[in-house]
Steps between C-alpha positions, in 0.01 A plus 500: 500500500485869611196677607490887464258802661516862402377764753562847407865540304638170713470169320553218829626168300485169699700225352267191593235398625687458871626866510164577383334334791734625759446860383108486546612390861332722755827635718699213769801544628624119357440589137697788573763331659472234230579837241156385309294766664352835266715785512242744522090518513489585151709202408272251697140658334699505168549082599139464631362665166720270324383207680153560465534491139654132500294237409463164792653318208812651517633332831425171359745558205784688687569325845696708753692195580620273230319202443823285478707633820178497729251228601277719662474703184438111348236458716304799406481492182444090492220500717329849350161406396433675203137401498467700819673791328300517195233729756739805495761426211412769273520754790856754564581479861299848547177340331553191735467780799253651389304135438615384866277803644242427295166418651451229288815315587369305818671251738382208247671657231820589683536110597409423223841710305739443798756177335442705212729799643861485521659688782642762282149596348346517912841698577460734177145595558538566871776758432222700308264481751414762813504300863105528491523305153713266699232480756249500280579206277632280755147521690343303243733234484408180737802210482375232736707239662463154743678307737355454843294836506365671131725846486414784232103555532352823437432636788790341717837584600707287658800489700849350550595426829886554559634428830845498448765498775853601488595164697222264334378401866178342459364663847530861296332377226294285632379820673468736195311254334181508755542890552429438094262251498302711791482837248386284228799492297628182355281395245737554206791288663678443808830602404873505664811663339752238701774682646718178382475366206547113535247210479484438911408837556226487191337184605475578894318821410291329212404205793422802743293680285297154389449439872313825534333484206373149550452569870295769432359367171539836322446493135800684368877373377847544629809575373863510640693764234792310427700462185334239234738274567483495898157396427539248297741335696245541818214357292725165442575477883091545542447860602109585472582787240189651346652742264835537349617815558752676229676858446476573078590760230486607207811362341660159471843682653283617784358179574834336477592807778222327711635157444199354273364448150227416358558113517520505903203662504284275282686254726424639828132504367435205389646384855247680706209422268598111594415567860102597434506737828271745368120446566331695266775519227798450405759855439770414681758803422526816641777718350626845599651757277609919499619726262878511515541168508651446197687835501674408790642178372610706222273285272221712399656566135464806519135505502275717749446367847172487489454315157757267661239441774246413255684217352540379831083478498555254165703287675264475782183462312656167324481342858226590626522628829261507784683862556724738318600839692754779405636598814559873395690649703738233636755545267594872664534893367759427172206337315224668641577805718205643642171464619385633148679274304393165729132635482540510087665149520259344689238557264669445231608114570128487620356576216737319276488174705134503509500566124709227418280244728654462811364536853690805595572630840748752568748485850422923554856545640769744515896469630591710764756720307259589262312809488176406602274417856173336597267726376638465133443160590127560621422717118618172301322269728171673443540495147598193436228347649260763341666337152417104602801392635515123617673532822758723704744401794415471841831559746501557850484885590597557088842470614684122361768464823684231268550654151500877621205685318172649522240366381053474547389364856234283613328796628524663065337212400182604766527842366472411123201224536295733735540786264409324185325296620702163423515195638724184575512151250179342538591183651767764745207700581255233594766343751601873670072478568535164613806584744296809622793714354248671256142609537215481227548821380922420405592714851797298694455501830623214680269386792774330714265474781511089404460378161730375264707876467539457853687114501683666173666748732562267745684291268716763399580599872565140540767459208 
């Protein structure tokens, strides 16, 4: 079905709803490179004008995938609870904007609507939308999730740990995880990108990372990021895994590039659910997305990247994960180019993510090709924390020595609680107090005159 906008003498004619959507796209180099981008500025209002004018139904009738070639389309519209969506179904995407800024429309509300949302609708609306809207809208939203610590509480932002090490040699991690633990990072997850993928490498860290944990008793989770199916296999030879860890997109072609579907998820699930690790409750996956994903397995049909991303948030939020982040920058400069662009992107699969449900952090990241440095890194840091976000990475000195990037440091995370005043997990927080890591007033400063932070170093000299 073609849509059409006339500004001036030129009449801009969009031949579906796709094309449509891609238009409306604020400016990235992959939708460019993926020939889907607007042509001009006048051609992307003329699709934004267009857009705002389309009723939420829409998207429900006219899938960007086809029902029958695609199961994550299938899962979308199986699971869309129309219930939920009877709140805003009378509303064009514009009107929906307009209602998500509303006063009225509080956090209760917003959970309330999330299942019913597709991903298109969250991706629609958000192309409409200034960053500050972005910002704005995504601060209301709470998504609140359990395992061994309680992640997602106003008022709390947590972080990843990642100590990965080219060689996988537990002494360098072993050491990156107290430098970590002694900033107060690690209440979201401990978690490893293995340099080797294979299921004695996965369960020596997993064992390593339970020793310290249960050592130490600190209330958070572990992960080792290995493929689904390395964990699996480690959970049948016993490995202590905590959360399955999985790579996901937007397509059932670009899952099939990552080696899954939806069946060995629900598998690797229900596997990890069996072991009752968690202490306070039981999401057990943590999945980890970016837009270009699908593009670059040439299985994004030729939708927009970033609408591509937000079907990869519907296949998340049917497994509910402990943790979902879009690592934004990873991906490198042909998707998303510049600091500009990775800013933009950031808070768009924020928003969206949060929108749709899910406990959204976002890996603030950029490759070192692209056109972009630390203090681009610094401006979406602040905001996204300004606009809720659930957690952000901590890495060694910012700089990952395995996988080659830049990321946030444990020394970001300090920044970003002291200036907004946020604070660890509860259960986290209580036990950086308890270790004398953290003072009263949510300050770390390790006394390692004695104490517990004191025999925590030691260990890690020891190792």
């Amino acid at each position: 079905m073609p849509y059409s906008q006339t500004i001036g003498n030129t009449r801009h004619v969009f031949d579906d709803l796709k094309t449509l959507l891609a238009r409306a796209s604020p400016a990235r180099s992959g939708d460019k490179l993926a020939g889907l981008a607007a042509r001009s500025a006048e051609e992307r209002v003329a699709a934004r004008m267009t857009l705002a004018d389309l009723p939420l139904a829409t998207f429900l009738d006219h899938p960007l995938v086809p029902y029958e070639e695609d199961e994550v389309t299938r899962l979308i519209q199986d699971t869309h609870d129309k219930h939920a969506f009877e709140l805003v179904k009378s509303l064009t995407v514009g009107a929906f904007r307009d209602w998500l800024l509303s006063d009225t429309t509080t956090t209760e509300v917003l959970a309330a609507l999330a299942r019913g949302l597709t991903p298109e609708m969250a991706a629609g609306v958000s192309k409409l939308m200034r960053n500050q809207d972005l910002i704005a809208v995504a601060r209301k939203i709470s998504v609140v999730t359990r395992f061994n610590n309680t992640i997602g509480l106003p008022g709390r932002l947590s972080a990843r740990l990642q100590p990965n090490h080219p060689t996988d040699d537990p002494k360098g991690i072993a050491a990156s995880i107290v430098d970590g633990l002694l900033y107060g990072s690690g209440d979201a997850v401990i978690g490893i990108n293995p340099a080797t993928d294979n299921v004695a490498v996965t369960t020596n860290l997993l064992r390593m990372i339970d020793e310290i944990r249960n050592r130490w008793k600190i209330p958070t989770q572990s992960c080792v990021l290995a493929h689904v199916t390395t964990t699996l296999r480690a959970i049948d030879e016993g490995a202590p895994v905590d959360l399955v860890f999985q790579s996901i997109a937007g397509s059932e072609a670009a899952n099939r590039s990552f080696g899954i579907d939806l069946a060995i998820l629900k598998e690797a699930r229900e596997a990890a659910l069996a072991l009752k690790r968690g202490a306070v409750g039981n999401n057990v996956m943590y999945f980890e997305t970016g837009q270009g994903a699908a593009l670059s397995a040439n299985a994004h049909h030729g939708v927009d990247q970033q609408t591509m991303e937000a079907r990869a948030y519907g296949v998340a939020r049917h497994f509910q994960p402990l943790l979902v982040n879009s690592v934004v920058g990873f991906i490198g400069p042909e998707y998303l180019f510049d600091g500009k662009q990775i800013t933009r992107a950031g808070l768009e699969d924020h928003f969206c993510g949060k929108l749709l449900g899910l406990p959204m952090g976002v890996d603030i990241c950029y490759t070192n090709h692209a056109d972009a440095d630390q203090d681009d890194m610094d401006d979406l840091l602040t905001l996204l924390a300004v606009a809720g976000c659930t957690y952000i990475m901590g890495v060694p000195g910012a700089d990952d020595v395995m996988l080659s990037y830049q990321s946030t440091s444990f020394h970001d995370a300090l920044y970003v609680r002291s200036a907004l005043n946020l604070r660890p997990a509860p259960e986290f927080e209580a036990w950086l107090q308890r270790m004398g890591i953290m003072d009263e007033s949510g300050r770390v400063r390790p006394r390692l005159q004695g104490g517990e932070a004191q025999r925590l170093l030691n260990y890690a000299r020891q190792k």
